[in-house]
C-alpha positions, -999 to 999 in steps of 0.1 A, spaced: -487 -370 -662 -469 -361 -626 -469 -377 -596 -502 -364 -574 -508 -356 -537 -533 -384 -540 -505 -409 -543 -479 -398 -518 -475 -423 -496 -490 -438 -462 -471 -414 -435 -460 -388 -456 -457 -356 -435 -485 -328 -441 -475 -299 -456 -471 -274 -428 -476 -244 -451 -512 -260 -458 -547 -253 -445 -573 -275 -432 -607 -272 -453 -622 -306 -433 -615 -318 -400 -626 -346 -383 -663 -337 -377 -667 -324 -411 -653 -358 -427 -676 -373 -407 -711 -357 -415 -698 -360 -451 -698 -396 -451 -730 -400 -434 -749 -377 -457 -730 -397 -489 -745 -432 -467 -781 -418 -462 -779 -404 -499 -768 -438 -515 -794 -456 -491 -819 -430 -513 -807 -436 -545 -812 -475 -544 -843 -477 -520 -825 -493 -492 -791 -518 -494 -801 -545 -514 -776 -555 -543 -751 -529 -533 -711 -531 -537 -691 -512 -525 -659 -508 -545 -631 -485 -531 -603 -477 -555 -567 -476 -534 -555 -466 -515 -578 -444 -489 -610 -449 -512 -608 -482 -496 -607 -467 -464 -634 -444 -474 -658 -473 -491 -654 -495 -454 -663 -467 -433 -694 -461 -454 -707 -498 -453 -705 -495 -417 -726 -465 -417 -755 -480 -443 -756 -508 -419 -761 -488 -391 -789 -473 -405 -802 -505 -423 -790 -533 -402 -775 -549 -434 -738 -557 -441 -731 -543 -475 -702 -562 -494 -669 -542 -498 -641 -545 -520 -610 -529 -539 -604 -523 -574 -569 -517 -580 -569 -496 -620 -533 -497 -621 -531 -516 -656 -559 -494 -669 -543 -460 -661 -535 -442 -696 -500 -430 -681 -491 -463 -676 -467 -457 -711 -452 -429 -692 -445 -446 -657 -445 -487 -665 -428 -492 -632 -459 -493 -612 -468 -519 -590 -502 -534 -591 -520 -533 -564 -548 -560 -552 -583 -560 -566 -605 -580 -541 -640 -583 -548 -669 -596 -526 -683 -634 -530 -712 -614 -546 -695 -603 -575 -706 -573 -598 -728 -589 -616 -762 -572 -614 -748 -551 -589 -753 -517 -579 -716 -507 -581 -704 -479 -563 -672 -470 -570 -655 -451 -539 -626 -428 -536 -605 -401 -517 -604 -373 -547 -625 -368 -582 -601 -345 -604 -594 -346 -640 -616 -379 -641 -586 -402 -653 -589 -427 -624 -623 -432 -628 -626 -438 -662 -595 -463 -658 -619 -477 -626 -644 -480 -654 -624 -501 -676 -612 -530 -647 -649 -528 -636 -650 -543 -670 -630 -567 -671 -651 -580 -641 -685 -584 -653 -715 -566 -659 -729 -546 -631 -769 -533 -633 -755 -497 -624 -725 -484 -615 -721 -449 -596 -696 -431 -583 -688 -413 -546 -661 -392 -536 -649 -377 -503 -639 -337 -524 -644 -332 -556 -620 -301 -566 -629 -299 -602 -610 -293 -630 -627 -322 -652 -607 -340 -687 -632 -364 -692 -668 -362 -692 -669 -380 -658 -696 -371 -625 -699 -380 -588 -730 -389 -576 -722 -383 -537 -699 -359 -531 -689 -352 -495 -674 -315 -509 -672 -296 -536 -639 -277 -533 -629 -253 -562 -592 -250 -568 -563 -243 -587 -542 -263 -608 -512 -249 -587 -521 -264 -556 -528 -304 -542 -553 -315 -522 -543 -338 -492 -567 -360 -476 -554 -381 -447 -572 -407 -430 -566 -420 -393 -571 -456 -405 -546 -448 -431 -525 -428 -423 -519 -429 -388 -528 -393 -381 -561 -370 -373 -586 -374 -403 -581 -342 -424 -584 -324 -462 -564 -299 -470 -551 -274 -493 -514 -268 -499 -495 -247 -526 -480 -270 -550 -467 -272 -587 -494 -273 -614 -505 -310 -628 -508 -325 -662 -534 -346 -664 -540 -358 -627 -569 -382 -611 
């Protein structure tokens, strides 16, 4: 499997031959309505996790817990969950550094899980988010938000919140940068780019 846009990384330079899909604003209605509609789905905060998988779905999962507690005046636990040793490219590319997996006091355990991230592609890193989930303890749901999903599924793998739904081609990336991130304006966009194997 190559190298994705989603792991280029922090400060990488956009693309100037790309174009903006989301800006600012847009980002930001998305990740209310994915709050409100996860607030929905579980009848309020209670026993919710928040789990971002890294790197920018952990900047996406904290700027969603302070939105749910905006609207529910609860602090909803946040956490990472770095799937570095469950990827199934990790034959391919052993060189990769784990990252860190930090998980709330809480733990997972009877939990409603949601995993969080930037992109939902092929499906790879979620089932590999799956598998350290795992490894972690047994959750009472798990369930799964993303900021674009641009299709393109490998696995039999589907968001619950989705922020977009963006249909593309193989032969181009998706870039999603994050101010918290990245350093620059909160964007997603959609550059030309070689086509991927496999992917996220």
């Amino acid at each position: 499997m190559t190298r994705t846009d989603r792991e280029v990384p922090q400060g990488h330079p956009v693309d100037p031959e790309s174009r903006i899909v989301l800006g600012p604003d847009d980002i930001a209605r998305a990740l209310r309505r994915i709050a409100h509609e996860i607030l929905e789905s579980n009848k309020g905060a209670e026993d919710l996790v928040l789990l971002g998988i890294p790197s920018r779905g952990v900047t996406l999962a904290q700027r969603l817990a302070v939105l749910i507690e905006e609207v529910e005046g609860t602090a909803v636990p946040v956490g990472s969950l770095d799937i570095t040793l469950h990827r199934d490219d990790l034959r391919s590319q052993p060189t990769r550094t784990p990252m860190r997996t930090e998980i709330p006091g809480c733990g997972v355990d009877g939990m409603v899980v949601v995993l969080v991230d930037d992109v939902l592609y092929s499906g790879r890193t979620v089932r590999a988010a799956l598998d350290a989930l795992s490894d972690l303890g047994r959750p009472k749901a798990v369930r799964l938000a993303v900021l674009v999903d641009r299709g393109h599924r490998e696995l039999p793998i589907r968001a619950d919140h989705v922020g977009k739904n963006l249909p593309t081609s193989h032969a181009e990336k998706v870039q999603v940068r994050l101010r918290a991130h990245d350093g620059i304006e909160d964007t997603v966009r959609i550059a030309a780019g070689p086509s991927h194997v496999g992917g996220r």
